[in-house]
VEXLUM-178796 format. One record per residue: residue number from 1; x, z, y of N, C-alpha, C in turn. Coordinates in steps of 0.02 Angstrom, whole numbers, plus 32768, in hexadecimal, padded with zeros to 4 digits. Example, Ala and Ser with C-alpha at 12.3 -4.5 7.8 and 13.67 -1.06 7.14 Angstrom:
BEGIN
 num n_px n_pz n_py ca_px ca_pz ca_py c_px c_pz c_py
   1 8294 8186 7EE4  8267  8186  7F1F 8294 8186 7F5B
   2 8282 8162 7F90  82AC  8165  7FCB 8285 818A 8002
***
This chain:
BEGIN
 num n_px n_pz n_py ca_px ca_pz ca_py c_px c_pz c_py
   1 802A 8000 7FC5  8000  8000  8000 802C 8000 803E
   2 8005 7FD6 8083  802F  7FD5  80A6 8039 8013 80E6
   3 8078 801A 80FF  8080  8061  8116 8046 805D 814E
   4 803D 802E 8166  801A  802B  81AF 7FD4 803D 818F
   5 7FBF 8037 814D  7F80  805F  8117 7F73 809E 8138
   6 7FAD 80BF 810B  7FCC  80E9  80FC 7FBB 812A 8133
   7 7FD1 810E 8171  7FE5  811F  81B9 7FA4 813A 81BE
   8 7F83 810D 81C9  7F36  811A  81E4 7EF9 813C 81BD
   9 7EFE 8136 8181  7ED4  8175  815A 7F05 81A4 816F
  10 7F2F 81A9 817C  7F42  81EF  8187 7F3E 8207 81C2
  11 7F3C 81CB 81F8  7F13  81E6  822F 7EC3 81F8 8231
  12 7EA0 81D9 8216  7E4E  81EA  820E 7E4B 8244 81D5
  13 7E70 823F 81AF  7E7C  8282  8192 7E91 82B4 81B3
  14 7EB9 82A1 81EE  7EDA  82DC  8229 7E9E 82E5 8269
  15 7E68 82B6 826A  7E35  82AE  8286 7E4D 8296 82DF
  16 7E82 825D 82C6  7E99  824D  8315 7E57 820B 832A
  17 7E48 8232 837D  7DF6  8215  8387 7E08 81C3 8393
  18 7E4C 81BC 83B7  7E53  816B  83C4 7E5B 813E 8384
  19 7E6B 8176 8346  7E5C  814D  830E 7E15 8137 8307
  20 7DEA 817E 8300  7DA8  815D  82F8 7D8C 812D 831F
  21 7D8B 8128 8348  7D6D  8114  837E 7D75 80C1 8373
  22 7DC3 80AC 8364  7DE6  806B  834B 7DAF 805E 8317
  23 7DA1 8087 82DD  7D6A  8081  82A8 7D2B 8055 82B7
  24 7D2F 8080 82E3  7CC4  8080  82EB 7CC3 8040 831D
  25 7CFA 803B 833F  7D00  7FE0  836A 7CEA 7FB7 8332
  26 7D1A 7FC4 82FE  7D37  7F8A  82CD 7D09 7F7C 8296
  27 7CE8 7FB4 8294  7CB9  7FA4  8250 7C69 7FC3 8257
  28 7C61 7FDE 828A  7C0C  7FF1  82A1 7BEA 7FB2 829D
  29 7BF7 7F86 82BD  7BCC  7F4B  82B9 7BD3 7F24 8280
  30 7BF4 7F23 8257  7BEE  7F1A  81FE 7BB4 7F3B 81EC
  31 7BAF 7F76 81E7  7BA1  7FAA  81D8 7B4D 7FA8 81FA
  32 7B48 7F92 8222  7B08  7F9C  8241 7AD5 7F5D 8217
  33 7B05 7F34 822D  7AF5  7EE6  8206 7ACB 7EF2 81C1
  34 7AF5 7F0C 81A7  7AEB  7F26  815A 7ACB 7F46 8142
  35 7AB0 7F80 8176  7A77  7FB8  817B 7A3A 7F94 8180
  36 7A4C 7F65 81A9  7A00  7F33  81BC 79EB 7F0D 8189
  37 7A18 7EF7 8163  7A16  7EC6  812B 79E2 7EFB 8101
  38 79F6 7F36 80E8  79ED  7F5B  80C3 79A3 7F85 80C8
  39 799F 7F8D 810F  796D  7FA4  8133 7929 7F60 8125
  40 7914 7F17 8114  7902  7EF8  8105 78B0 7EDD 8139
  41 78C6 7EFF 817E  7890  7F16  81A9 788C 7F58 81AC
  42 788A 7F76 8193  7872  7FCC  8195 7895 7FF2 81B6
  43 78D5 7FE6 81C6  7909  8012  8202 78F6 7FE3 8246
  44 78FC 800F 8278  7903  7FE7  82AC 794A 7FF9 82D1
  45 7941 7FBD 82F9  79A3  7FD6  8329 79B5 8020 833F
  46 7992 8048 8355  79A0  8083  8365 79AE 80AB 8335
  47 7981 80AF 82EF  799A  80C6  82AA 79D2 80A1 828B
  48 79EB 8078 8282  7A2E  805C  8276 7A6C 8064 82A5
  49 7A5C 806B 82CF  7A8A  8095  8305 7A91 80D9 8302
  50 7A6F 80FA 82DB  7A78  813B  82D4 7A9A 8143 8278
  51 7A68 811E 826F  7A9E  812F  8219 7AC8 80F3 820F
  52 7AEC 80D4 8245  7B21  80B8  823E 7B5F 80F7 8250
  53 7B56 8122 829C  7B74  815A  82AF 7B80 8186 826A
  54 7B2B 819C 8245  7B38  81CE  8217 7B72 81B5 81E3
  55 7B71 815C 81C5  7BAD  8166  8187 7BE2 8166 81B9
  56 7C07 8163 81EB  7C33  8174  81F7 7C41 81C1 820A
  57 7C09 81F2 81FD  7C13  8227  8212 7C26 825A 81CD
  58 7C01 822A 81A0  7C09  822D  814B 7C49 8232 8144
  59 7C70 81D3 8156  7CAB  81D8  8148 7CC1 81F9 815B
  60 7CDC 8225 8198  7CF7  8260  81A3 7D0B 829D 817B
  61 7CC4 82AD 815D  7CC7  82D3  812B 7CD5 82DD 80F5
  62 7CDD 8293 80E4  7D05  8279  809D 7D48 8258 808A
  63 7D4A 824D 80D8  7D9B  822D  80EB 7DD4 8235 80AD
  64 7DD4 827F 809F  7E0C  82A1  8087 7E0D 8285 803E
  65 7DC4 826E 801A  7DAC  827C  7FD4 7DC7 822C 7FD1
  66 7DCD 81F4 7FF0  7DDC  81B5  7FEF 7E2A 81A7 7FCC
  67 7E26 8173 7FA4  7E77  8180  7F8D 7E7A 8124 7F8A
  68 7EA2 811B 7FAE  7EB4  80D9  7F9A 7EDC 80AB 7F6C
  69 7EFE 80CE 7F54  7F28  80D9  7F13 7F05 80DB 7ECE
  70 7EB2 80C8 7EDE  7E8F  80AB  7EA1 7E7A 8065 7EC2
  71 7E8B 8046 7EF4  7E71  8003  7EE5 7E3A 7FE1 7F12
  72 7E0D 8030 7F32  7DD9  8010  7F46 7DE4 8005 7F8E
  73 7DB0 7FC6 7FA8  7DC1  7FB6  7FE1 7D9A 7FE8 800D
  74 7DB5 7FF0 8063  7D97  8020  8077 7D53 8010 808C
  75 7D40 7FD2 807F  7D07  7FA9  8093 7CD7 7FC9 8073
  76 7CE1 7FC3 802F  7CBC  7FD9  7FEF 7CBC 801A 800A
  77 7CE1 8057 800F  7CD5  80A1  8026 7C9C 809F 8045
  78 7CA1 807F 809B  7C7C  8083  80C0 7C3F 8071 80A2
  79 7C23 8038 8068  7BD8  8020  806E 7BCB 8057 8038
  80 7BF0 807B 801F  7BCC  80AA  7FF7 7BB3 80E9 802D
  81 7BEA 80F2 8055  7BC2  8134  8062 7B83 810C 809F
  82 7B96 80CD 80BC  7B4B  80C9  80D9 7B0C 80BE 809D
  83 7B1B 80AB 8063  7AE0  80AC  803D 7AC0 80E4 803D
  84 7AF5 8110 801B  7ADC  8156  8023 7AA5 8173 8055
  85 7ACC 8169 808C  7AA6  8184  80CC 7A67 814E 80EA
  86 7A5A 811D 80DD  7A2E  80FD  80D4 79E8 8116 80AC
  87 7A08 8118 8084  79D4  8137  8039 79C3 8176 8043
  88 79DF 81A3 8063  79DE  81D8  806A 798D 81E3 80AE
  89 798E 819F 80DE  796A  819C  8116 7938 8198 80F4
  90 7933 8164 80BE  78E2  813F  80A6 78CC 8180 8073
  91 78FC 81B0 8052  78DE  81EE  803E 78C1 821E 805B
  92 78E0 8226 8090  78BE  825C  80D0 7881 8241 80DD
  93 7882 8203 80E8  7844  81E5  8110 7814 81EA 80EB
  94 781F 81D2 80AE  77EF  81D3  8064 77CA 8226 806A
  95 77FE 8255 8060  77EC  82A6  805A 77BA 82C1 809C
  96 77D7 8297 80C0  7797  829A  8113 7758 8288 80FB
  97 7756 8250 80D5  7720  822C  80D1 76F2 826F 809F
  98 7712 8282 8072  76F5  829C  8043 76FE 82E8 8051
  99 76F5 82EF 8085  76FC  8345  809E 773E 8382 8067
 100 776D 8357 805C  7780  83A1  8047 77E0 8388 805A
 101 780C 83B1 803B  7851  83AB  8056 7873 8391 8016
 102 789D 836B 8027  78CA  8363  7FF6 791F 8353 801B
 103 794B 8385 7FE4  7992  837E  7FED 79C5 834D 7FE0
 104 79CF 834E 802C  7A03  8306  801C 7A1B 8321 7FEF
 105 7A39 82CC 7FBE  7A6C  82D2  7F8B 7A9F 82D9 7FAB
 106 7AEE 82F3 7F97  7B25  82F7  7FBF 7B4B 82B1 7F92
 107 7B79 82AA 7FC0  7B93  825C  7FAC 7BCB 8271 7F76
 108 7BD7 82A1 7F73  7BF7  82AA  7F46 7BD8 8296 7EED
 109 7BB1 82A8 7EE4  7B78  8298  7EAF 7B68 8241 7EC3
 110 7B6B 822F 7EED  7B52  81DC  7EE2 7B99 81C4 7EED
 111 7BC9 81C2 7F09  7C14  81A4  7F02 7C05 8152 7EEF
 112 7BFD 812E 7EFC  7BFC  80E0  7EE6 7BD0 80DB 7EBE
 113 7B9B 8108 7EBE  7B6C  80FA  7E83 7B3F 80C7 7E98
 114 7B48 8085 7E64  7B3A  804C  7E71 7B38 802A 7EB2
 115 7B80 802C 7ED4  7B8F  800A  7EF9 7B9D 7FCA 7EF9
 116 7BB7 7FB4 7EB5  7BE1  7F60  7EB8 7BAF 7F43 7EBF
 117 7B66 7F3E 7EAA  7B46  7F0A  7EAB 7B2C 7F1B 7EEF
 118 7B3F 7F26 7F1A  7B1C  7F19  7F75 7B5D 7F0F 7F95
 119 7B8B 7EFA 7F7A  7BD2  7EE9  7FA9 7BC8 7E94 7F93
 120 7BAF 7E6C 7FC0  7BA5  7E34  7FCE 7BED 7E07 7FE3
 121 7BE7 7DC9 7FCF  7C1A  7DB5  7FF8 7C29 7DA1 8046
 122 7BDC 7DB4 8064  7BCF  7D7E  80A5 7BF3 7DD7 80C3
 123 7BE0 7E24 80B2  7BFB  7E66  80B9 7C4C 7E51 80D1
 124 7C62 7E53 8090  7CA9  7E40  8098 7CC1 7E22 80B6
 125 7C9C 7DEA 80D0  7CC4  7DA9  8104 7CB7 7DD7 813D
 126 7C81 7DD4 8152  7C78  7E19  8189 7CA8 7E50 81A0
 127 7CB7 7E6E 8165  7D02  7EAC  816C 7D3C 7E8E 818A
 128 7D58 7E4A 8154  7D93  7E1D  8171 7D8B 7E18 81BB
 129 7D42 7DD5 81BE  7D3D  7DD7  8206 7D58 7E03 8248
 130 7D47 7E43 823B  7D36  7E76  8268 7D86 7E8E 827B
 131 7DAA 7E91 8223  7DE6  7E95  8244 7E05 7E6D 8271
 132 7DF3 7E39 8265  7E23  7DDB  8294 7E06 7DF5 82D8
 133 7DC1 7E00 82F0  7DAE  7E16  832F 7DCF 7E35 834D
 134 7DD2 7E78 831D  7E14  7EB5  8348 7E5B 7E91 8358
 135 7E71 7E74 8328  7EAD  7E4C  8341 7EAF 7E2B 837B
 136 7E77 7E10 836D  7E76  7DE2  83BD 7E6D 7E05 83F5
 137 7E3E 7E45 8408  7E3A  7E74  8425 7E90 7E8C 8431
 138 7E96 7EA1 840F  7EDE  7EC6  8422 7F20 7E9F 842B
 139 7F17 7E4C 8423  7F46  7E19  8448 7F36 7E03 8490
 140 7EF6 7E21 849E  7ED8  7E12  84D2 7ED2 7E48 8504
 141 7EEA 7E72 84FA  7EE6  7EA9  850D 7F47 7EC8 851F
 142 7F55 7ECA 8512  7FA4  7EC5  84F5 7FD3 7E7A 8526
 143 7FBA 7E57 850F  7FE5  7E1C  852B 7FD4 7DFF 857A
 144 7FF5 7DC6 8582  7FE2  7D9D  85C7 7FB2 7D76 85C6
 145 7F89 7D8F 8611  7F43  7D7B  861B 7F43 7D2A 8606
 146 7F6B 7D16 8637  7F82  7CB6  863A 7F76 7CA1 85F4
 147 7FB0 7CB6 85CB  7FC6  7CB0  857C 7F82 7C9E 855B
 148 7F59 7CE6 856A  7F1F  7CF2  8532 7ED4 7CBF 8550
 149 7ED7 7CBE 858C  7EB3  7CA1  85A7 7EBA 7C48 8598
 150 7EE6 7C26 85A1  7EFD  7BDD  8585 7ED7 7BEB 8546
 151 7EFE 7C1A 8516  7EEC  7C0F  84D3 7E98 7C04 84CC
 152 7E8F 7C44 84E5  7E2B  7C39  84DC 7E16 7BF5 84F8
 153 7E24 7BE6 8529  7E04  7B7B  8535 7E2F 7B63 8519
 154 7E72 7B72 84FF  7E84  7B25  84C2 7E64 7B3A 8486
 155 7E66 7B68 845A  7E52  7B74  8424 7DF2 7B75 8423
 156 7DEA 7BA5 8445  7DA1  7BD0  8426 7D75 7B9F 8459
 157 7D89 7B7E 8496  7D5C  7B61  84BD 7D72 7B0A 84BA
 158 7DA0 7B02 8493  7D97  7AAD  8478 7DB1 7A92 84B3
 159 7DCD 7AB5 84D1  7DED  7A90  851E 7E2F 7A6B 851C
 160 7E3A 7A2E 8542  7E76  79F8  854A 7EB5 7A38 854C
 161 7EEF 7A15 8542  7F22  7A21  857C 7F33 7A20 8594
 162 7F07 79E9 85AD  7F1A  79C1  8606 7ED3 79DD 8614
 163 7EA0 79E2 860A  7E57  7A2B  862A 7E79 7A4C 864F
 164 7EA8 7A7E 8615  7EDD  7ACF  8623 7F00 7ABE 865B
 165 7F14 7A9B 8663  7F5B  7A8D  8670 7F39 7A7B 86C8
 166 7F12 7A41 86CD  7EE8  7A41  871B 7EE0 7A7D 872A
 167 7EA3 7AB0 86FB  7E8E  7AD2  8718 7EBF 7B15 8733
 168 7EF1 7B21 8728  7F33  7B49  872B 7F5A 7B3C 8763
 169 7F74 7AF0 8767  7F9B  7ADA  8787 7FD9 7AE0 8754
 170 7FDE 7AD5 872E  801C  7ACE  8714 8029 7A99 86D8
 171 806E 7A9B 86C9  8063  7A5E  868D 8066 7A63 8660
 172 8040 7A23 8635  8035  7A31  85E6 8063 7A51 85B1
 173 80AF 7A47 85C1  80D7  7A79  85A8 80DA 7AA8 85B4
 174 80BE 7AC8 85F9  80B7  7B0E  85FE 8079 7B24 85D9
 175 8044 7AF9 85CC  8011  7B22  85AC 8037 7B22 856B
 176 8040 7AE9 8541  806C  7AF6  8515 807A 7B3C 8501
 177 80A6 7B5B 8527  80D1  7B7D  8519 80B2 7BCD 851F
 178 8072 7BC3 8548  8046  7C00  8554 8025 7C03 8527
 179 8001 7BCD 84F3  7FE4  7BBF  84B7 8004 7BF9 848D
 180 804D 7BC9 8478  8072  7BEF  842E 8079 7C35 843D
 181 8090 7C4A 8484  809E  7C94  848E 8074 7CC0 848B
 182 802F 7CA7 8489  7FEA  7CCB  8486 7FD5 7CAB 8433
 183 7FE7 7C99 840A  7FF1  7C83  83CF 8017 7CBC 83A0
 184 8048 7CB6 83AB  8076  7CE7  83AC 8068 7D2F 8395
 185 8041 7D49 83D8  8025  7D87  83ED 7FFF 7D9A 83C7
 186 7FD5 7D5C 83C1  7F92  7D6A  837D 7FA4 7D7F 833D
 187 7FDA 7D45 832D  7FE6  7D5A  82EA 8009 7D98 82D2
 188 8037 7DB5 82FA  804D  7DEA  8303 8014 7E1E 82F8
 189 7FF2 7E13 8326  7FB2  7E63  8329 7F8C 7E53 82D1
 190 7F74 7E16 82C3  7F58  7E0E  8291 7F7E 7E25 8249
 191 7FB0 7E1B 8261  7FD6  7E32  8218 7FD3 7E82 820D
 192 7FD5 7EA6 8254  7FDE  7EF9  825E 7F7E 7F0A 8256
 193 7F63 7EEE 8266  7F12  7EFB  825F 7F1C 7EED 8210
 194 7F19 7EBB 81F2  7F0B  7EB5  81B5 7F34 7EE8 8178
 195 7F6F 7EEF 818A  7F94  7F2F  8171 7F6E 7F60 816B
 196 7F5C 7F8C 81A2  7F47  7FC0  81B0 7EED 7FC5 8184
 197 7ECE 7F9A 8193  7EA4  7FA6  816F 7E92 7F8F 813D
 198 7ECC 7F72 8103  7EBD  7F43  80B2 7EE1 7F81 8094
 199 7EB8 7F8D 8063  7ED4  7FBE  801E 7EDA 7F9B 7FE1
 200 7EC3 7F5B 7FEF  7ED0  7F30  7FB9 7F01 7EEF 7FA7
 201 7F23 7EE5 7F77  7F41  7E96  7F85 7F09 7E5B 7FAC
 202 7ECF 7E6A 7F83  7EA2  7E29  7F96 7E8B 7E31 7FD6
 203 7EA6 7E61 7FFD  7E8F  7E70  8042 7ECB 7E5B 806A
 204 7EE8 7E6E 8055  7F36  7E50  8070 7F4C 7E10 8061
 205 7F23 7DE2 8031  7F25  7D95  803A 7EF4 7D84 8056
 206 7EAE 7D87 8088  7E8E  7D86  809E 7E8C 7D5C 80D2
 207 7EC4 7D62 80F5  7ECE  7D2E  812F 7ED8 7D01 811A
 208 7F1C 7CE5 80EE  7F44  7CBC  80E9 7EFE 7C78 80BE
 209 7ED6 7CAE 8086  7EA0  7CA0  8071 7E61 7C71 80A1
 210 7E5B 7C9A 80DB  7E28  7C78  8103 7E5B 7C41 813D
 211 7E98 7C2F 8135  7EBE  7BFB  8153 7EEC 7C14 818E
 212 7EE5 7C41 819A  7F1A  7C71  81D4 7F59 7C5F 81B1
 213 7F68 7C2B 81B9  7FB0  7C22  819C 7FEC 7C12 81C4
 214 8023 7C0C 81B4  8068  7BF6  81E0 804D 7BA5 81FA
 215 8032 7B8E 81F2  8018  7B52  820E 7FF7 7B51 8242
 216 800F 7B32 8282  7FEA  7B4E  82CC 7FAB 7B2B 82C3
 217 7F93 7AEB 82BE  7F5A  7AD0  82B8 7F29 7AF4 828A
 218 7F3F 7B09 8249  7F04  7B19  821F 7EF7 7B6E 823C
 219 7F21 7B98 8256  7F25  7BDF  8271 7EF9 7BD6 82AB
 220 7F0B 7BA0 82DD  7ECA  7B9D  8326 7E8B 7B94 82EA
 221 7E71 7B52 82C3  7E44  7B48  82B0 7E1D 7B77 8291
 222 7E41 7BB9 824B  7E21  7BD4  823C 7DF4 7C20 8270
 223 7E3E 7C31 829D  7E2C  7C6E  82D5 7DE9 7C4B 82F6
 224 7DFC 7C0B 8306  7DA9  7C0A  8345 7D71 7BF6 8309
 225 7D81 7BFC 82D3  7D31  7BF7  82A9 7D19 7C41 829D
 226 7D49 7C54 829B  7D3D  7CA9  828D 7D29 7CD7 82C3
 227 7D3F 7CBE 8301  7D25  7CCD  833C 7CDE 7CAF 834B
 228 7CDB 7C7A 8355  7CA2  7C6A  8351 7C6E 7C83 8328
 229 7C75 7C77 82F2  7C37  7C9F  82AE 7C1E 7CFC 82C7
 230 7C6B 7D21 82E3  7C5B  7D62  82F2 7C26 7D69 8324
 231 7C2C 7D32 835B  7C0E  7D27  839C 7BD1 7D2E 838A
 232 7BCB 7CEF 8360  7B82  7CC5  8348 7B67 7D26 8327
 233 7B90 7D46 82F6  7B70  7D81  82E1 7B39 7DB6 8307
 234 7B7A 7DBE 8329  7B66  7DF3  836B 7B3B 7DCE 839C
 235 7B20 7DA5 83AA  7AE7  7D91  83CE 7AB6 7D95 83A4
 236 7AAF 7D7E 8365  7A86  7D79  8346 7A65 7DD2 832C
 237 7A9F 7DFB 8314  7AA3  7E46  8309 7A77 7E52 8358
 238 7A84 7E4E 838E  7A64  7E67  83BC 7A1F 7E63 83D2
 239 7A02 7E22 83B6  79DB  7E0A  83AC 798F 7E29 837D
 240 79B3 7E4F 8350  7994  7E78  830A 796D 7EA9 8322
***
């Protein structure tokens, strides 16, 4: 496993908040997505916003019990304990209905119980996704405005390099060169995002898998599809 793993469960175990916080950016809106899926109409946005908060308040509590050194992805962690806490809503509500109380199960007793069959693949692309976002977030955030800015109208907005390059005042070798260095940047953060949160080999071929490769053409092509699709998500997620 990789140390930059490693690093960071051990920050969420030490309960450092800028860790969490990195979390609930990176994977709440997975997570909400998924609640809704699951929810089938019957949750509405304000209830999925709240027991999206609760499994991360879960994970907290279970942080410690997680071992990655069996294999599982942390993806999979997370949709178990939102199942959990999911199921746990439509029981309460049920026990409302029928006037009397019933005790949550503790997740300890459900642990992955029958989780594989609700880990979807469209889930998983979702998780990847979310990581490539943060990457881009934190090359964008991190690097030069110019740099990152070119990149978004050559790459993600389909723009010339003579577009860039008018609209700048400068020349096509200088966008050039603002391109690769904001290229660069990306791949850099993407490799440290994807580290940090794959516990698995097949998570850690993931990129190279969806075309993020040493190849500058197929690396712009696959980032702005992946950007795009997240976009297309989250409008649509907002929408729900």
């Amino acid at each position: 496993m990789h140390q930059l793993t490693t690093t960071f469960v051990r920050r969420l175990r030490d309960r450092d908040e800028a860790a969490w916080f990195e979390l609930w950016q990176v994977f709440a809106p997975v997570l909400r997505a998924q609640l809704m899926k699951w929810g089938q109409g019957r949750l509405g946005a304000e209830t999925v916003r709240d027991l999206s908060q609760e499994t991360l308040a879960a994970l907290s509590n279970s942080i410690d019990r997680f071992d990655p050194g069996r294999g599982v992805r942390f993806s999979t962690w997370l949709l178990a304990i939102a199942r959990h806490t999911m199921t746990d809503e439509f029981d309460r509500r049920m026990a409302q209905k029928r006037g009397s109380g019933k005790r949550p199960t503790s997740f300890e007793d459900d642990w992955m119980g029958g989780i594989s069959h609700a880990v979807d693949e469209r889930y998983e692309q979702r998780i990847f996704e979310a990581k490539v976002c943060a990457a881009i977030r934190q090359a964008e955030s991190d690097g030069e405005f110019l740099c990152f800015e070119i990149y978004r109208m050559r790459v993600f907005d389909g723009r010339s390099g003579r577009e860039v390059a008018e609209q700048f005042g400068i020349s096509q070798p200088t966008v050039s060169r603002h391109l690769q260095k904001a290229r660069n940047q990306l791949r850099t953060r993407l490799s440290e995002v994807v580290a940090t949160w794959s516990f698995t080999p097949e998570e850690l071929a993931e990129a190279e898998l969806a075309g993020l490769s040493d190849d500058d053409a197929l690396f712009d092509e696959a980032l702005a599809e992946i950007w795009h699709r997240a976009a297309s998500d989250s409008h649509n997620d907002g929408d729900n």
